[in-house]
PDB file with SEQRES, HELIX, SHEET and CRYST1 records, atoms N, CA, C and O in Angstrom:
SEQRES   1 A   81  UNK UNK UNK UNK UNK UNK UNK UNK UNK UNK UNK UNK UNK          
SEQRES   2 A   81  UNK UNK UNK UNK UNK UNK UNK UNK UNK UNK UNK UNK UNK          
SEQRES   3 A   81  UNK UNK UNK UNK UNK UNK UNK UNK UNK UNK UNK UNK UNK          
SEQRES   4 A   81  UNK UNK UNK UNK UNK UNK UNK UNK UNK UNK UNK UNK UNK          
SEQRES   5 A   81  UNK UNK UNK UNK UNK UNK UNK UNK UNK UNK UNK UNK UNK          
SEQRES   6 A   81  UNK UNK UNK UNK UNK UNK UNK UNK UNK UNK UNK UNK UNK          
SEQRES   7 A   81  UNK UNK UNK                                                  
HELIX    1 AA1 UNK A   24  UNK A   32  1                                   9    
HELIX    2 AA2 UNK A   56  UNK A   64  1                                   9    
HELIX    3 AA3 UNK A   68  UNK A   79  1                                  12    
SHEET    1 AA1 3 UNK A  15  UNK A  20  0                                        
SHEET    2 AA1 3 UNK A   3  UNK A   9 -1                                        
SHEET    3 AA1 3 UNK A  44  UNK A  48 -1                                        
CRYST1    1.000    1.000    1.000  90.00  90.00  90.00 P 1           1          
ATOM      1  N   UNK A   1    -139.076  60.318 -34.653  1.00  0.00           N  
ATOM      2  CA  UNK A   1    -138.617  59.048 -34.096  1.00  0.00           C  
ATOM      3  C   UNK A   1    -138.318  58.073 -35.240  1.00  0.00           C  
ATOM      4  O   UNK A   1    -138.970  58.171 -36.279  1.00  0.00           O  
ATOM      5  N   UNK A   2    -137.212  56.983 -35.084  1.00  0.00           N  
ATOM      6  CA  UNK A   2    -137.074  56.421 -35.935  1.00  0.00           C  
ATOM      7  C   UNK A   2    -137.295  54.891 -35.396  1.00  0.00           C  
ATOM      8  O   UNK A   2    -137.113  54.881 -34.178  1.00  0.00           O  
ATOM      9  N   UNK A   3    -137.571  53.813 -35.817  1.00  0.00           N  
ATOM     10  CA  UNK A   3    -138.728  52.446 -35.391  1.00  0.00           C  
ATOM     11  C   UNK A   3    -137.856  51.732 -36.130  1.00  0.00           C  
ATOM     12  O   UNK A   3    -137.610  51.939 -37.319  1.00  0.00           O  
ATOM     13  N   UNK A   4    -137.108  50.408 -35.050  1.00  0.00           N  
ATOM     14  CA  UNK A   4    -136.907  49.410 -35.492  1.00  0.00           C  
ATOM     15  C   UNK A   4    -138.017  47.971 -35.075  1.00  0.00           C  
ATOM     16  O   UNK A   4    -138.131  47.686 -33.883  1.00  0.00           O  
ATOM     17  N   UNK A   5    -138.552  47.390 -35.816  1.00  0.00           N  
ATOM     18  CA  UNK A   5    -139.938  46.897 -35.943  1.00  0.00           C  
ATOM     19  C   UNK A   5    -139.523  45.386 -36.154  1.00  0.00           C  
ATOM     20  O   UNK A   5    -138.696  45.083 -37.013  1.00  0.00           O  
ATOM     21  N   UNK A   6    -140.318  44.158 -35.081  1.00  0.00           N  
ATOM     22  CA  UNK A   6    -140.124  42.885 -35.810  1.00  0.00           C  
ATOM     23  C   UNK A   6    -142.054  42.493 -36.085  1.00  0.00           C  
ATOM     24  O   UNK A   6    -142.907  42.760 -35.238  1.00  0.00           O  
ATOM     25  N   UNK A   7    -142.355  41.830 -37.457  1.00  0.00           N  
ATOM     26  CA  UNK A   7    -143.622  41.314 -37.839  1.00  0.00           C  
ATOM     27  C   UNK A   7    -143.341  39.559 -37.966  1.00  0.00           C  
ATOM     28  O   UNK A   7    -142.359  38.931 -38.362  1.00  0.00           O  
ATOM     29  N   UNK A   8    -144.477  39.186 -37.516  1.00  0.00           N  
ATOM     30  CA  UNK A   8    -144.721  37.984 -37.960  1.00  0.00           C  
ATOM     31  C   UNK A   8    -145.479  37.368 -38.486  1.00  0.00           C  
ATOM     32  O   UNK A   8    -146.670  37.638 -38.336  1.00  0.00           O  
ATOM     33  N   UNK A   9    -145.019  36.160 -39.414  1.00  0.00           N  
ATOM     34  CA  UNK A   9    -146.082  35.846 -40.721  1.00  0.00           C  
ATOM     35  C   UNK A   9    -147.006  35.024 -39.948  1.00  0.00           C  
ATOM     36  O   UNK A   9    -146.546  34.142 -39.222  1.00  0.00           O  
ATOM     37  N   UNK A  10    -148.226  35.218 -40.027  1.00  0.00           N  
ATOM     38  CA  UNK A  10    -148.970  34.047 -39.554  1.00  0.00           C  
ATOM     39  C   UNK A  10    -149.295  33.065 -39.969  1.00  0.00           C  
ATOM     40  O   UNK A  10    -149.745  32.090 -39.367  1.00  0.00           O  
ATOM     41  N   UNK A  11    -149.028  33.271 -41.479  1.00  0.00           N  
ATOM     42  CA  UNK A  11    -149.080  31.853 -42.348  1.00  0.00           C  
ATOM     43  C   UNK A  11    -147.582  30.853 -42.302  1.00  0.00           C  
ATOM     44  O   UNK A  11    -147.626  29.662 -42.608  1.00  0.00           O  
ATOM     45  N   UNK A  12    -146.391  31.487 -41.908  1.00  0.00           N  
ATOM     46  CA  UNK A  12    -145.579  31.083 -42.283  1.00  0.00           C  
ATOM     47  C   UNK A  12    -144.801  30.546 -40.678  1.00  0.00           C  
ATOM     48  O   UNK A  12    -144.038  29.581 -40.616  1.00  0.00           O  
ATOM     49  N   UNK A  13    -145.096  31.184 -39.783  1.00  0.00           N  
ATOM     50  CA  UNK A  13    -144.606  31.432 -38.485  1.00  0.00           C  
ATOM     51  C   UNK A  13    -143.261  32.460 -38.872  1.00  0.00           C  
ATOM     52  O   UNK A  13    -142.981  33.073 -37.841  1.00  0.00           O  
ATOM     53  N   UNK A  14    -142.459  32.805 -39.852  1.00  0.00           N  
ATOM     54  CA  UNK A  14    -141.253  33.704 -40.165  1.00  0.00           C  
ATOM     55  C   UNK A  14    -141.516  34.683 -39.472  1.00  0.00           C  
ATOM     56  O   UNK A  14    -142.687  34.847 -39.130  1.00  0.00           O  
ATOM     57  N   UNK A  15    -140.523  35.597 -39.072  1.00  0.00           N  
ATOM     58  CA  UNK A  15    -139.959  37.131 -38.552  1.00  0.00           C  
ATOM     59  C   UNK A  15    -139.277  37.865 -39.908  1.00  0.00           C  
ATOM     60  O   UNK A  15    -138.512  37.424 -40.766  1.00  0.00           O  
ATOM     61  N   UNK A  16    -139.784  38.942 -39.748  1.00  0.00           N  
ATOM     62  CA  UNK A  16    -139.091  40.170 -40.657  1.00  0.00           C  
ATOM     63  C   UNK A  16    -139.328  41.103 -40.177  1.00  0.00           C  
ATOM     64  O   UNK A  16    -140.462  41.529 -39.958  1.00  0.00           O  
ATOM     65  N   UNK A  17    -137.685  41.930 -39.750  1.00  0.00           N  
ATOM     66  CA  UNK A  17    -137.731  42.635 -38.606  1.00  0.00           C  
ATOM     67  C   UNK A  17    -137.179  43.969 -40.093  1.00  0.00           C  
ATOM     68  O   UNK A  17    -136.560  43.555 -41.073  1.00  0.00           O  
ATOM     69  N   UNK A  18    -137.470  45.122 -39.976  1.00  0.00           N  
ATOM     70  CA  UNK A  18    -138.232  46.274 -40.703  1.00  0.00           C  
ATOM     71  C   UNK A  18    -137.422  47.600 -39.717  1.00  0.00           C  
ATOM     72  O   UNK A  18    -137.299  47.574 -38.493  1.00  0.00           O  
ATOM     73  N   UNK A  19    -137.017  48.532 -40.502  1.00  0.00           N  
ATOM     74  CA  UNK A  19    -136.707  50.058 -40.268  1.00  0.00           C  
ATOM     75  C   UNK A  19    -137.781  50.999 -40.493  1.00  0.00           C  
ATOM     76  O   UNK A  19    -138.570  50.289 -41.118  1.00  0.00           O  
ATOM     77  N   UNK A  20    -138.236  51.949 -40.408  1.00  0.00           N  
ATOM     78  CA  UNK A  20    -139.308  52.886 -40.571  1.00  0.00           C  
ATOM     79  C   UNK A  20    -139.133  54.414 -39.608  1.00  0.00           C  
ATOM     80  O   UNK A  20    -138.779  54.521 -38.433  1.00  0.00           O  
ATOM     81  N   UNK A  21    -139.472  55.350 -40.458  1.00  0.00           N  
ATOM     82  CA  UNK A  21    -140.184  56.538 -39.712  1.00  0.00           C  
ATOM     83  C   UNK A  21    -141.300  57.174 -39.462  1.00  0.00           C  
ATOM     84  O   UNK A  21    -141.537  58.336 -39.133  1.00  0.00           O  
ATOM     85  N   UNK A  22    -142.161  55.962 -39.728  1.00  0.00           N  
ATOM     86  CA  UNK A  22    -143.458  56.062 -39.879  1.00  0.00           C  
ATOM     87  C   UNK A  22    -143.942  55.089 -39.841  1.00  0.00           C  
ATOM     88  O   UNK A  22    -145.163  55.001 -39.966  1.00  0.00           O  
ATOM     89  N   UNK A  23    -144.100  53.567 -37.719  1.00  0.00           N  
ATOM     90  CA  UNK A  23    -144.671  52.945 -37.721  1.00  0.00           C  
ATOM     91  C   UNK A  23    -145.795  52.719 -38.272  1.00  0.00           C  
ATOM     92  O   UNK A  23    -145.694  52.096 -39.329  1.00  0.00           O  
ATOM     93  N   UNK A  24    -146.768  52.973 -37.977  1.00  0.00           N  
ATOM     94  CA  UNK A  24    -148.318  52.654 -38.445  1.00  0.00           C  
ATOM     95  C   UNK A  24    -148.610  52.721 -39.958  1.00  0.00           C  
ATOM     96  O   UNK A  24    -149.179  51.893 -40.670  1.00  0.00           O  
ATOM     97  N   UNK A  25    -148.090  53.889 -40.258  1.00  0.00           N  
ATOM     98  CA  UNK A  25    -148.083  53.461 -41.962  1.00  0.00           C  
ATOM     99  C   UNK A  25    -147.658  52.275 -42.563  1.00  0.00           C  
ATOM    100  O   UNK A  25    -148.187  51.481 -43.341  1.00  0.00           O  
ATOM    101  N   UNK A  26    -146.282  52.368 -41.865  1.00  0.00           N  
ATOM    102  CA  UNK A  26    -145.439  51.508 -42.820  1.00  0.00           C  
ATOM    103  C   UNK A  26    -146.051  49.637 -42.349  1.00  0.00           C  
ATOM    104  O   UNK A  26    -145.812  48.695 -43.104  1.00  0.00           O  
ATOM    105  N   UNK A  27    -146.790  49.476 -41.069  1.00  0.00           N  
ATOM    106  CA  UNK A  27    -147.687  48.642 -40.525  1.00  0.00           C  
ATOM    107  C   UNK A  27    -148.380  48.403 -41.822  1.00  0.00           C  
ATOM    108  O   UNK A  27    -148.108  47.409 -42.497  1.00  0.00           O  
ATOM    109  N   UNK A  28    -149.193  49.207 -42.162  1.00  0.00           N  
ATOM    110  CA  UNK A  28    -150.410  48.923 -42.917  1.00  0.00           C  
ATOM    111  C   UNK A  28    -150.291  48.668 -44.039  1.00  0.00           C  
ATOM    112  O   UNK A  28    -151.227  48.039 -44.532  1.00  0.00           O  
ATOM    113  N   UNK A  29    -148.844  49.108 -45.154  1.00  0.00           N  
ATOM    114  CA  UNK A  29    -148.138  48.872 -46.119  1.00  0.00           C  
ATOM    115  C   UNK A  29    -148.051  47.190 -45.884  1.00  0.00           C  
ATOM    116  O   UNK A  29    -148.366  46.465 -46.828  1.00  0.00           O  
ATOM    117  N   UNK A  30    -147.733  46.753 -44.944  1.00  0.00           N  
ATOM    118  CA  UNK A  30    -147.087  44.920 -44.792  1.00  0.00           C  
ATOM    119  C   UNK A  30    -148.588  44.615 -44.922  1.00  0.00           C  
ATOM    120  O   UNK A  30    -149.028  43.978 -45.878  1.00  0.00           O  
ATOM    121  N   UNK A  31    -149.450  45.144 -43.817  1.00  0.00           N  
ATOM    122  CA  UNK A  31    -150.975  44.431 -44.052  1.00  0.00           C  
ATOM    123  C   UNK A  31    -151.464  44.262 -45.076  1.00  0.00           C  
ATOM    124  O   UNK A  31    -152.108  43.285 -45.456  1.00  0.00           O  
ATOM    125  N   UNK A  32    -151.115  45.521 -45.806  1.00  0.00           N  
ATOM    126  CA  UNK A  32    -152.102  45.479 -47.303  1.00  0.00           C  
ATOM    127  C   UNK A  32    -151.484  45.064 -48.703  1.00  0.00           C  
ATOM    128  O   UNK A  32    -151.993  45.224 -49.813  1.00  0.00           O  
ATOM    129  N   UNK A  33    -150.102  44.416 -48.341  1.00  0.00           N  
ATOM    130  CA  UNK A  33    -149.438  43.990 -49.263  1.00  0.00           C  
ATOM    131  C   UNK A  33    -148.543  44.581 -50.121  1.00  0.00           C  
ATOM    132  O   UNK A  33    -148.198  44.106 -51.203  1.00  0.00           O  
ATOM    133  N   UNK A  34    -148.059  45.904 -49.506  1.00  0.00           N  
ATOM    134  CA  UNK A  34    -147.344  46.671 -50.603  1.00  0.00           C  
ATOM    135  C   UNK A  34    -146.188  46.081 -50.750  1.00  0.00           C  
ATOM    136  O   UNK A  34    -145.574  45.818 -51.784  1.00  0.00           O  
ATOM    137  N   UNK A  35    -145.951  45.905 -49.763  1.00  0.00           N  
ATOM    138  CA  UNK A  35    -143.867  45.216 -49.354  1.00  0.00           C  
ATOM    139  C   UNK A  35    -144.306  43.791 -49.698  1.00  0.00           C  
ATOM    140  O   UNK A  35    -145.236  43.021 -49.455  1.00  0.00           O  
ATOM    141  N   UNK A  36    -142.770  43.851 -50.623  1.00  0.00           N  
ATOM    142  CA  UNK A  36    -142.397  42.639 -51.386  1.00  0.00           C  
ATOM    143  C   UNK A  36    -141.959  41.820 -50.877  1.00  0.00           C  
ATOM    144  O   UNK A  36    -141.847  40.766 -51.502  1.00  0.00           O  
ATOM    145  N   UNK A  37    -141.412  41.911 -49.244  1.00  0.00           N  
ATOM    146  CA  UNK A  37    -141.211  41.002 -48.675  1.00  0.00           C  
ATOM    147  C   UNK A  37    -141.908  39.978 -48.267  1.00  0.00           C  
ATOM    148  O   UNK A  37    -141.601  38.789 -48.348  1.00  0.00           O  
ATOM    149  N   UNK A  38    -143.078  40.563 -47.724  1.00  0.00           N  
ATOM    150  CA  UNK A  38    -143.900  40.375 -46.851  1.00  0.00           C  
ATOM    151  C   UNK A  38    -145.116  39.979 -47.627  1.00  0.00           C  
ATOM    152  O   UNK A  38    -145.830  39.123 -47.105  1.00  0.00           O  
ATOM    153  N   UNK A  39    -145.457  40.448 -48.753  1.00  0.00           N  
ATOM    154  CA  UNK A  39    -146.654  40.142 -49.739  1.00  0.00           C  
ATOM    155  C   UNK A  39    -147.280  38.733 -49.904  1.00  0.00           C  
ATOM    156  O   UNK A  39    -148.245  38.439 -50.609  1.00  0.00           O  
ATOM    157  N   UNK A  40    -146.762  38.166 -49.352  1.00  0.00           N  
ATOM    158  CA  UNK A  40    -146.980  36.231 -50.167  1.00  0.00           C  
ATOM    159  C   UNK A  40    -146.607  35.863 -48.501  1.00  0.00           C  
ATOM    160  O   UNK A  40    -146.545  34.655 -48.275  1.00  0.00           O  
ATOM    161  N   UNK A  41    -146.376  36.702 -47.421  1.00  0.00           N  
ATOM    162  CA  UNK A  41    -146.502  35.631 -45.710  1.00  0.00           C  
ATOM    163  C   UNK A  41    -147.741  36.627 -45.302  1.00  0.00           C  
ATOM    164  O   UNK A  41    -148.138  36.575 -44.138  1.00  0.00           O  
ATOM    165  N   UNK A  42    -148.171  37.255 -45.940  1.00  0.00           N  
ATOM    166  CA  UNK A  42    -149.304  37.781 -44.938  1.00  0.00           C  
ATOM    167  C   UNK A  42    -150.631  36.408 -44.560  1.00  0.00           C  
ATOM    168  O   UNK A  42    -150.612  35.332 -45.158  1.00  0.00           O  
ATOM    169  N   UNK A  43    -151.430  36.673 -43.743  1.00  0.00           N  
ATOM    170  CA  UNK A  43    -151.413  38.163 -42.733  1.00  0.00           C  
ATOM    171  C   UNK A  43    -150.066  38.411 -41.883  1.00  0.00           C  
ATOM    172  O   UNK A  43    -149.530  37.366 -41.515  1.00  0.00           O  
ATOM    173  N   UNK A  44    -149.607  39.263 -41.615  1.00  0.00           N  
ATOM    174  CA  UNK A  44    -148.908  39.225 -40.284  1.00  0.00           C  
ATOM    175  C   UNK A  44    -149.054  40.255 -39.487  1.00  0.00           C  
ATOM    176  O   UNK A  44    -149.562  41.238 -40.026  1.00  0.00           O  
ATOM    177  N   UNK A  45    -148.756  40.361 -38.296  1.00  0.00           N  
ATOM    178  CA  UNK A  45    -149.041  40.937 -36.867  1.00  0.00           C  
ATOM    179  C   UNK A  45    -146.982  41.162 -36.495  1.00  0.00           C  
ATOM    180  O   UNK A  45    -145.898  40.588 -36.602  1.00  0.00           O  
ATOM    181  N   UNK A  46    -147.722  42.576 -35.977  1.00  0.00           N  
ATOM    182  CA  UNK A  46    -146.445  43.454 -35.347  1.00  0.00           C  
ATOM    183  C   UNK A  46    -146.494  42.634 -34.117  1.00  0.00           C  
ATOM    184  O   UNK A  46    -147.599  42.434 -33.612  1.00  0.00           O  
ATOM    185  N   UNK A  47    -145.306  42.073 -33.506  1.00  0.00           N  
ATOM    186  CA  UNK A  47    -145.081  41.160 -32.332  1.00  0.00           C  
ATOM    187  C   UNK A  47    -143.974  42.589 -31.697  1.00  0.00           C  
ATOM    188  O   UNK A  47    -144.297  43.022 -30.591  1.00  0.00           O  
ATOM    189  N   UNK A  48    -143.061  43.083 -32.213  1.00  0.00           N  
ATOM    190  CA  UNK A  48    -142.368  44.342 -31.484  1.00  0.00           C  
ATOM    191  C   UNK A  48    -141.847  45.282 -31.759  1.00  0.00           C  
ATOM    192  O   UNK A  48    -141.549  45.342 -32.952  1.00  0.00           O  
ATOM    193  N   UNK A  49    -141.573  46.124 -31.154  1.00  0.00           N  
ATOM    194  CA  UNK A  49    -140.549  47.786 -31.587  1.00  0.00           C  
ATOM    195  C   UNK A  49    -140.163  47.871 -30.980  1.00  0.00           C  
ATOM    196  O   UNK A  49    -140.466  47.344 -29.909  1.00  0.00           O  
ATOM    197  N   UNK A  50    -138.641  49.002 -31.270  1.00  0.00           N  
ATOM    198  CA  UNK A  50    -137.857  49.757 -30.562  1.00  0.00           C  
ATOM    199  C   UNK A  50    -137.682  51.252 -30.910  1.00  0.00           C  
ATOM    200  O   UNK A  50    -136.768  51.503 -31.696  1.00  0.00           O  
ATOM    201  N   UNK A  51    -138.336  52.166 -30.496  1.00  0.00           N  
ATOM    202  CA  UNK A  51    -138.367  53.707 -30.817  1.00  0.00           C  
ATOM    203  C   UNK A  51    -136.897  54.069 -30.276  1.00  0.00           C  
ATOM    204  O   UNK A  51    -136.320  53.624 -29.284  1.00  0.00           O  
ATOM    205  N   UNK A  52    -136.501  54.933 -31.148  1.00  0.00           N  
ATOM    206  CA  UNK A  52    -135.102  55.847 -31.065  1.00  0.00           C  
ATOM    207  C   UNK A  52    -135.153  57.103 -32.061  1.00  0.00           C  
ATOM    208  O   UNK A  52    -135.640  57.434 -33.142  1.00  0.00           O  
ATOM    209  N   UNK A  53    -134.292  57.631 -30.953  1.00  0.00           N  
ATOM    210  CA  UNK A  53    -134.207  59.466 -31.804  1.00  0.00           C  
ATOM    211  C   UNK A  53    -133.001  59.313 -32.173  1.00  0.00           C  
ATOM    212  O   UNK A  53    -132.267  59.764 -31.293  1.00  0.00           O  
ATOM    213  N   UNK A  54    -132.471  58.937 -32.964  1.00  0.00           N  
ATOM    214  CA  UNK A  54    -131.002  58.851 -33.557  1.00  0.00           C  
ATOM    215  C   UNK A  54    -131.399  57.989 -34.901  1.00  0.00           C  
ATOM    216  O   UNK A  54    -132.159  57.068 -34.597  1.00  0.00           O  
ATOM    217  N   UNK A  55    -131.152  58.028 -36.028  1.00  0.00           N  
ATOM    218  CA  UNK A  55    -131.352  57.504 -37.095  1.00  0.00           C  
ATOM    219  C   UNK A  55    -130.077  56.228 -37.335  1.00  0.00           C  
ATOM    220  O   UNK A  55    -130.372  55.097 -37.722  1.00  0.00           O  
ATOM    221  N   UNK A  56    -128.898  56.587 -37.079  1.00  0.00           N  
ATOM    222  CA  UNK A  56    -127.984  56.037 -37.305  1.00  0.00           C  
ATOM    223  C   UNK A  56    -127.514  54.854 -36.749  1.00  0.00           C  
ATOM    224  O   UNK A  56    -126.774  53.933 -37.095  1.00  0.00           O  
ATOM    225  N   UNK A  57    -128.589  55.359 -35.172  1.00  0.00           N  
ATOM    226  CA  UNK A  57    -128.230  54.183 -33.595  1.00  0.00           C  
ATOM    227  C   UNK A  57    -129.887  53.401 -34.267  1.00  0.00           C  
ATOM    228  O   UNK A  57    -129.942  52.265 -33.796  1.00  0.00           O  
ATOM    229  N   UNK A  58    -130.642  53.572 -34.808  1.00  0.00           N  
ATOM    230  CA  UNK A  58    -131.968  52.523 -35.395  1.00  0.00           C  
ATOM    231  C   UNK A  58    -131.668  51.962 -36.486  1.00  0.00           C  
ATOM    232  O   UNK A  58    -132.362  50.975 -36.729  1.00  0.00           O  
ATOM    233  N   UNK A  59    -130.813  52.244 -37.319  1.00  0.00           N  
ATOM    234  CA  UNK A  59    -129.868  51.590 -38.345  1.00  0.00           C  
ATOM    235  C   UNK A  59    -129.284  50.277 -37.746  1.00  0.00           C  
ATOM    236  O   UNK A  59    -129.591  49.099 -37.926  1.00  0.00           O  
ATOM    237  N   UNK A  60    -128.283  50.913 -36.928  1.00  0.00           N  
ATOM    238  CA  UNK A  60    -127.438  49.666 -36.670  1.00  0.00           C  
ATOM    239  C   UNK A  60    -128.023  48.886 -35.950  1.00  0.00           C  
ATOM    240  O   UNK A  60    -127.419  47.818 -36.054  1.00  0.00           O  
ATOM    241  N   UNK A  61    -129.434  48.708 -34.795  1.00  0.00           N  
ATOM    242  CA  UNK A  61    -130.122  48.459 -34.289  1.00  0.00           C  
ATOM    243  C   UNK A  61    -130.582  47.153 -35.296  1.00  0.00           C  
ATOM    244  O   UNK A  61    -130.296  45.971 -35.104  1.00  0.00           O  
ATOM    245  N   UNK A  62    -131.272  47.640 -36.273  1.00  0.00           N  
ATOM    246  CA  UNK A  62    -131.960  46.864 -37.215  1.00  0.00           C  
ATOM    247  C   UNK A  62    -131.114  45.971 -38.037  1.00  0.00           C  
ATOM    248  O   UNK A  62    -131.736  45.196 -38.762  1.00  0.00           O  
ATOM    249  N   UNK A  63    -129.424  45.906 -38.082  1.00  0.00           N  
ATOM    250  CA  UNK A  63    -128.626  45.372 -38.648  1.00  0.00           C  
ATOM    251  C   UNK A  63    -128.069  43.944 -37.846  1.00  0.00           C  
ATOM    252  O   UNK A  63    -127.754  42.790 -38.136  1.00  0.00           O  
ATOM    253  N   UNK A  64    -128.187  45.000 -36.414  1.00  0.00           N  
ATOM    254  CA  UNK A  64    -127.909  43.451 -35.559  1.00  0.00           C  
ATOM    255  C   UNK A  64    -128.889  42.788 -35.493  1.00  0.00           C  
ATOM    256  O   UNK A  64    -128.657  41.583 -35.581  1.00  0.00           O  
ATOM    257  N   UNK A  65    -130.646  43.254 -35.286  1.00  0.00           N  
ATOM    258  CA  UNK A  65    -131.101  42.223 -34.621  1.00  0.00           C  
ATOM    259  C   UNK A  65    -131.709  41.015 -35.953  1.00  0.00           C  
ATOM    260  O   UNK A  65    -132.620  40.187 -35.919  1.00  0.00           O  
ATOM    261  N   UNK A  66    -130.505  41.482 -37.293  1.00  0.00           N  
ATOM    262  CA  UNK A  66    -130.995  40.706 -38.508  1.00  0.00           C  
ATOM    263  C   UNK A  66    -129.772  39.401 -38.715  1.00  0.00           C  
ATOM    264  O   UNK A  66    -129.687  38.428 -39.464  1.00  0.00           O  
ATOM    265  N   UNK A  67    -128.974  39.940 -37.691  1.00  0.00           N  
ATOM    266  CA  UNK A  67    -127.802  38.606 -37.633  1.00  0.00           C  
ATOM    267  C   UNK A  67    -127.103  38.617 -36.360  1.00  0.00           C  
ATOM    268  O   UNK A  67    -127.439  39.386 -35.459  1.00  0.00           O  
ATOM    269  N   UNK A  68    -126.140  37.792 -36.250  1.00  0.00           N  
ATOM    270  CA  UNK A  68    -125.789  37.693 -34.781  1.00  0.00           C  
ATOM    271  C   UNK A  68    -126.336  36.837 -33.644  1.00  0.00           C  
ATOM    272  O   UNK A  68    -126.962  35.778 -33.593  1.00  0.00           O  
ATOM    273  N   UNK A  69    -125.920  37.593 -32.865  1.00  0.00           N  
ATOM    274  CA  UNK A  69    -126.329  37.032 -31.371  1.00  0.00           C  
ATOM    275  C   UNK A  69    -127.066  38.084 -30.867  1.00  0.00           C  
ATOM    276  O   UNK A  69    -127.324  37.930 -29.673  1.00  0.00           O  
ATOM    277  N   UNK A  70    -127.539  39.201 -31.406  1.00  0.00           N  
ATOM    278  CA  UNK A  70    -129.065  39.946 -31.435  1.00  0.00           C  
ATOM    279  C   UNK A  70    -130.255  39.380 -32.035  1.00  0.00           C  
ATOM    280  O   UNK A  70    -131.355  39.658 -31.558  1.00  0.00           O  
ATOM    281  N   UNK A  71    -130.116  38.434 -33.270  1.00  0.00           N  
ATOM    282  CA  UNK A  71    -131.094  37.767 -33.519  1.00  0.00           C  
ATOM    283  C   UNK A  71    -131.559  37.262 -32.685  1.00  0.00           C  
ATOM    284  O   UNK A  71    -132.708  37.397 -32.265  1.00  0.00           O  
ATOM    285  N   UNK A  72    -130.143  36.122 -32.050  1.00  0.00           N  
ATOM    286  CA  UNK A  72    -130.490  34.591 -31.463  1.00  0.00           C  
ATOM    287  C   UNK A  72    -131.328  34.922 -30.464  1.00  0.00           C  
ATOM    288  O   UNK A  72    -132.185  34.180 -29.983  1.00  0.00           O  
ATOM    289  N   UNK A  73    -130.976  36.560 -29.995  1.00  0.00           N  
ATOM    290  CA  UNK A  73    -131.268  36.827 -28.637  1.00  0.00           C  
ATOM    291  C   UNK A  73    -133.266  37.225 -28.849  1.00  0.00           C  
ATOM    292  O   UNK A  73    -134.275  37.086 -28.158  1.00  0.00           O  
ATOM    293  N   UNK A  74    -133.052  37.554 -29.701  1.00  0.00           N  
ATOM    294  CA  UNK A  74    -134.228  38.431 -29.883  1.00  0.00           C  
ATOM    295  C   UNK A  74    -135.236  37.294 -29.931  1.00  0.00           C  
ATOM    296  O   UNK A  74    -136.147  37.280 -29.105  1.00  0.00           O  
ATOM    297  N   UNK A  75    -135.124  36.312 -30.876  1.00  0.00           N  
ATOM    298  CA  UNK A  75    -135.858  35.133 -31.228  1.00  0.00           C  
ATOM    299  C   UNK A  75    -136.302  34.918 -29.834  1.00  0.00           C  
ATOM    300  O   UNK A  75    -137.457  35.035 -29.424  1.00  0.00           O  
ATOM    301  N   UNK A  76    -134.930  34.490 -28.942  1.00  0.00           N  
ATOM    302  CA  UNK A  76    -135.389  33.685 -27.576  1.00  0.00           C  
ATOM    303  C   UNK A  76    -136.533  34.346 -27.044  1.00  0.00           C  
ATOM    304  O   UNK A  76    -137.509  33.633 -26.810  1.00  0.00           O  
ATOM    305  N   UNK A  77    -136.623  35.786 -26.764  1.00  0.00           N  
ATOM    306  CA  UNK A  77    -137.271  36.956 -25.838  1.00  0.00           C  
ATOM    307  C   UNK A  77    -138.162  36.856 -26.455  1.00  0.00           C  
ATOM    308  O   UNK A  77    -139.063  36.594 -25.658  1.00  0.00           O  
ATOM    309  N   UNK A  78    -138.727  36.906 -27.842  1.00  0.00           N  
ATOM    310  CA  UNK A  78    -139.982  36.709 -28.666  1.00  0.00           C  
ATOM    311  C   UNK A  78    -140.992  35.284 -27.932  1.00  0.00           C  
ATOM    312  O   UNK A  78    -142.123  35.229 -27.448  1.00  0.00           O  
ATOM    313  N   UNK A  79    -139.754  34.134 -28.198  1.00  0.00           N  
ATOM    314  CA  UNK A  79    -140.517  32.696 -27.885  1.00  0.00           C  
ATOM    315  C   UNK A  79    -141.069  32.560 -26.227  1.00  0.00           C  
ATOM    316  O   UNK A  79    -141.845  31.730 -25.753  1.00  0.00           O  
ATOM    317  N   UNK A  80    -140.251  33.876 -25.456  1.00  0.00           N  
ATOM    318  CA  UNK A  80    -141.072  33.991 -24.083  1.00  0.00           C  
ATOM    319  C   UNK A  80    -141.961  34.312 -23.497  1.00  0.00           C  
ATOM    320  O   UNK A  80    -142.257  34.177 -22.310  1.00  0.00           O  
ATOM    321  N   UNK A  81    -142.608  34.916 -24.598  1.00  0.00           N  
ATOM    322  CA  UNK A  81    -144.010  35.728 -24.607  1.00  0.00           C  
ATOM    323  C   UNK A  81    -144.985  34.688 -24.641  1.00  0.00           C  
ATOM    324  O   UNK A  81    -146.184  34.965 -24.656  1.00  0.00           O  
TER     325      UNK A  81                                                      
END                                                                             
């Protein structure tokens, strides 16, 4: 399966939404500071995923929901929770 993933900083309130084939690992990589993104907003907490068996369709997945009107959209559906 291939995981398009959004985290959020809890220090920062930010989203950084993440590709992976290996949720939980790649989870614990953001927790424990490996990713450079994420290293300096931790802690943060997985808020969502989208599992897919197509690599190419979780690609482009992860491309829209990083701009566009998949963001805007995504943001909104996040802030409804």
């Amino acid at each position: 399966m291939f995981y398009v993933y959004v985290l959020k900083s809890k220090k920062d309130g930010k989203l950084y939404i993440g590709f992976t084939v290996n949720l939980i690992r790649r989870f614990k990589e953001h927790k424990n500071g490996v990713v450079n993104c994420t290293k300096y907003r931790r802690p943060v907490e997985l808020i969502y995923y989208e599992a897919y068996k197509n690599r190419e369709i979780a690609e482009k997945r992860e491309r829209q929901l990083k701009s566009g009107k998949a963001h805007v959209a995504l943001k909104k559906r996040l802030e409804e929770r």
